[in-house]
C-alpha positions in Angstrom: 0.0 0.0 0.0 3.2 2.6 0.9 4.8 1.4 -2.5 1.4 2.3 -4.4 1.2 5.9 -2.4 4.8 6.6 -2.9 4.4 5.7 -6.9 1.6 8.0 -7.1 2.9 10.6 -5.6 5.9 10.5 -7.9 3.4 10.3 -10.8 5.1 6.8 -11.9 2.4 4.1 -13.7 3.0 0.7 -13.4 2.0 -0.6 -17.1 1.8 -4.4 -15.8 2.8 -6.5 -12.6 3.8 -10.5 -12.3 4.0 -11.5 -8.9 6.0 -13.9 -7.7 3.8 -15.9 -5.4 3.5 -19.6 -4.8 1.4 -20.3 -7.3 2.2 -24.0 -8.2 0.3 -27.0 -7.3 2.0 -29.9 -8.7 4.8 -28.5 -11.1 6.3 -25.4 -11.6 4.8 -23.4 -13.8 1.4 -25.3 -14.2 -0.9 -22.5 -12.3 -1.5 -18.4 -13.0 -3.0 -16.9 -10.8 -5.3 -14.2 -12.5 -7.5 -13.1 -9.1 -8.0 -14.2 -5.3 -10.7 -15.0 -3.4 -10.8 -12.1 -0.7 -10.7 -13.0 3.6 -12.8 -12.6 6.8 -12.4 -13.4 9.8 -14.8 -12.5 12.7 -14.6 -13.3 16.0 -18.3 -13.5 18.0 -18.2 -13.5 22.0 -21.7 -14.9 23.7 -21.9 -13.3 27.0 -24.3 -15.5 29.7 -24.5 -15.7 33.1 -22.5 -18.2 35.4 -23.8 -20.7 37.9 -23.9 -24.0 39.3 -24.1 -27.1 37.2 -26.9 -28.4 39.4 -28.9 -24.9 39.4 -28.8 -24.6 35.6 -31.7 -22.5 36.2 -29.9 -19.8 37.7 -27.6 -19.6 34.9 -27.8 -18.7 31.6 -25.5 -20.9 29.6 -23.6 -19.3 26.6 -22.3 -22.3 25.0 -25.5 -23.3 23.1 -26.7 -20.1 22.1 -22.8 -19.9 20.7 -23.5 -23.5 18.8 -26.3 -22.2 17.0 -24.8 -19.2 15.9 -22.1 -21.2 14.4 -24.8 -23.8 12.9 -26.3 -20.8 10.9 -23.4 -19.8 9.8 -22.5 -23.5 8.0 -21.6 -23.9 4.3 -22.0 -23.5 1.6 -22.4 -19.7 0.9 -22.7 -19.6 -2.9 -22.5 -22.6 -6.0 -19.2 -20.6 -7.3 -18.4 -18.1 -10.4 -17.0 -18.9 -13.5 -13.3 -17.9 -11.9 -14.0 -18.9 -8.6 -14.9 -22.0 -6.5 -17.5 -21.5 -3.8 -16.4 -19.6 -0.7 -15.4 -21.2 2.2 -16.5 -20.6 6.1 -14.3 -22.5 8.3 -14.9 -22.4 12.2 -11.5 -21.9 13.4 -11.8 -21.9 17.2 -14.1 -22.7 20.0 -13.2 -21.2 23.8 -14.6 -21.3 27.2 -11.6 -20.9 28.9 -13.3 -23.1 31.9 -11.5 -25.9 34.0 -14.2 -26.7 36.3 -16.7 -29.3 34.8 -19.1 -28.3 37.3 -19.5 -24.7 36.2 -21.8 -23.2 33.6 -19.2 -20.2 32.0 -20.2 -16.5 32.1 -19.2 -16.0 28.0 -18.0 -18.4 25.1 -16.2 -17.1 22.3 -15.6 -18.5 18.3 -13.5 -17.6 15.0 -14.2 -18.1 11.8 -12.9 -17.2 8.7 -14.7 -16.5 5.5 -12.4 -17.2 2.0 -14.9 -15.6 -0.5 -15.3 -15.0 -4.2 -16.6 -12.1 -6.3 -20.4 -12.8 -5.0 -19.8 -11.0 -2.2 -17.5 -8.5 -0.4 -16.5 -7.8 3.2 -19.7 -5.7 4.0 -21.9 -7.8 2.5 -20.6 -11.0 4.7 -20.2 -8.7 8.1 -24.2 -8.1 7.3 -24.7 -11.9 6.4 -23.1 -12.9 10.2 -25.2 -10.0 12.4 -28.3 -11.0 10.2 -27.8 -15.2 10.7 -26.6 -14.5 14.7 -29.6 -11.5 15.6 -31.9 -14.3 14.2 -30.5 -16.8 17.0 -30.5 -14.5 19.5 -34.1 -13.1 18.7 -35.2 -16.6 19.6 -32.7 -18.0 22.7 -31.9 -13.7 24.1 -28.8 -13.0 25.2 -26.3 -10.9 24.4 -23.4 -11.5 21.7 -20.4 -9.4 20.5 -18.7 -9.0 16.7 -15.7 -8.3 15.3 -14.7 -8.5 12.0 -10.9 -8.0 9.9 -11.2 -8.2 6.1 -7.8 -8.5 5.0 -8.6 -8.2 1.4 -11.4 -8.2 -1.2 -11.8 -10.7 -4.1 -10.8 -9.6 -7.4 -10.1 -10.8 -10.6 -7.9 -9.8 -13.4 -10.0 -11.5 -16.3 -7.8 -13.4 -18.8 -5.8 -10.7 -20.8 -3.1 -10.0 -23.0 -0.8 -9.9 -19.4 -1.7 -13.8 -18.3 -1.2 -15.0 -22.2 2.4 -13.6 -22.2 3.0 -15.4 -19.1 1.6 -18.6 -20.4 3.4 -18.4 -23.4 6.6 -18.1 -21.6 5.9 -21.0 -19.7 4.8 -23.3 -22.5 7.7 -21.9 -24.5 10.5 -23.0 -21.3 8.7 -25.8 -19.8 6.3 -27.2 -22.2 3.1 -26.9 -20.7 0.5 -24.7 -20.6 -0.5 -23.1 -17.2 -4.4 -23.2 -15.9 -5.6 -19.9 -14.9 -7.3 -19.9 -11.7 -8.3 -17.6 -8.5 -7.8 -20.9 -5.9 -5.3 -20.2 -2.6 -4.8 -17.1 -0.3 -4.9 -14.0 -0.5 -1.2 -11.9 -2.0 -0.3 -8.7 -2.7 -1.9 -8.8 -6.1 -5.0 -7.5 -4.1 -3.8 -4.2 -4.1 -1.9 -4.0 -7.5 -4.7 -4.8 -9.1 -6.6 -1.3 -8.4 -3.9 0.8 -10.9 -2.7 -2.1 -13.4 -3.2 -5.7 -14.8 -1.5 -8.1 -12.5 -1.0 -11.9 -13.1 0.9 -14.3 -10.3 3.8 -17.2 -11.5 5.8 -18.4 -8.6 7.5 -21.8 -7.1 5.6 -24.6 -5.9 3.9 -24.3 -1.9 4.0 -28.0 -1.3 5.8 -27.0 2.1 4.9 -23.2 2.6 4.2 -22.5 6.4 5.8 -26.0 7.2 9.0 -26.5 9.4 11.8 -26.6 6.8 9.9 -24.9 4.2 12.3 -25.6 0.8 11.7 -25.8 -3.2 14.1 -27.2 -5.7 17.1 -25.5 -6.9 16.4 -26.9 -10.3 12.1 -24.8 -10.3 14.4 -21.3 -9.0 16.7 -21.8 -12.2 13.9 -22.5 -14.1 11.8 -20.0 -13.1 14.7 -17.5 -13.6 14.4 -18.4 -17.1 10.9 -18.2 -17.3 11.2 -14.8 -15.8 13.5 -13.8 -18.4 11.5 -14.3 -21.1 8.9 -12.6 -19.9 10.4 -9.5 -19.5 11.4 -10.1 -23.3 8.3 -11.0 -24.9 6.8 -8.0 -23.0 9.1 -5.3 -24.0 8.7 -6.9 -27.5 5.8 -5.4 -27.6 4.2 -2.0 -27.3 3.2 -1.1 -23.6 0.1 0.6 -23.0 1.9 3.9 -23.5 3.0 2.7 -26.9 6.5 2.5 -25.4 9.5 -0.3 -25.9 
């Protein structure tokens, strides 16, 4: 985002961007990235009242009321777009924070996160989750809390003149042609995208995030080269400016 700002500010325009995630799955060189699915995670506290196991009627137990939120909430969202496969809601933690089983907890807390394609946006969802959870709470009362971080928005880059350089630089090194897709995390295409076309090529993640996280000497070398001729075929070619 600082990069971006700075760039602006210095009136210099970015024509076209490859970025060099990850990108893949069982090869090098056999996935472009040409969008990402955009991320949500929210974070919903269900505030009771504590008690007595044996006096449950002097209590009011948040842990239920918390289980049905979360059972509103269950897949799927959507059926998918043409680019993207259906988003994702994955329950990511239940707490109590309780070691006494004979003890009905004052609040119970859940995360989630939300990986989501072009159907919807961060807003939407955050009105989706107080719409499902009010319901739940209209019928059981109580009292909840939400949070909510959107780390990024889905976006797509639709197949362009960018993504068939890239391809062809692939097929023309490797021998294959690259599938375009909008599958993974999110990167920081999500921000590139707003003031030029982006595409991503990078190194197999069979190990990201994994203790001794490693890819192939032979895939850097290669990708090198594949880099390489990108850069050529695209200054081969007039820019958007009509530039060489």
């Amino acid at each position: 985002v600082k990069v971006l700002r700075w760039l602006a500010e210095r009136n210099e325009r970015i024509d076209a961007c490859l970025v060099g995630e990850p990108t893949s799955t069982k090869r090098l060189g056999d996935t472009v990235k040409i969008g990402r699915r955009g991320s949500l995670t929210a974070h919903v506290t269900v505030h009771g009242v504590q008690g007595h196991t044996a006096y449950p009627h002097l209590a009011d137990n948040p842990i239920p009321k918390l289980l049905r939120m979360l059972t509103a909430v269950e897949p799927p969202l959507d059926s998918g777009t043409p680019h993207f496969q259906p988003s994702t809601l994955a329950v990511t933690t239940v707490d109590v924070g309780n070691p006494a089983s004979n003890v009905i907890p004052a609040r119970a807390t859940a995360s989630l996160n939300i990986r989501f394609n072009d159907l919807h946006t961060g807003e939407s969802l955050t009105k989706w989750l107080r719409e499902k959870f009010d319901s739940v709470v209209k019928e059981t009362g109580g009292q909840y809390e939400l949070t909510v971080e959107v780390s990024g928005e889905a976006f797509l880059s639709p197949p362009g003149s960018l993504a068939e350089l890239i391809a062809a630089a692939v097929e023309s090194q490797l021998g294959i042609r690259p599938e375009f897709n909008t599958a993974g995390g999110t990167s920081d295409a999500r921000f590139i995208h707003r003031v030029c076309p982006v595409a991503e090529l990078g190194l197999l993640g069979r190990t990201m995030h994994k203790v001794d996280e490693s890819v192939e000497t032979a895939d850097i070398e290669s990708l090198t080269d594949i880099y390489a001729d990108v850069l050529k075929r695209f200054f081969q070619s007039a820019t958007p400016a009509g530039r060489r």
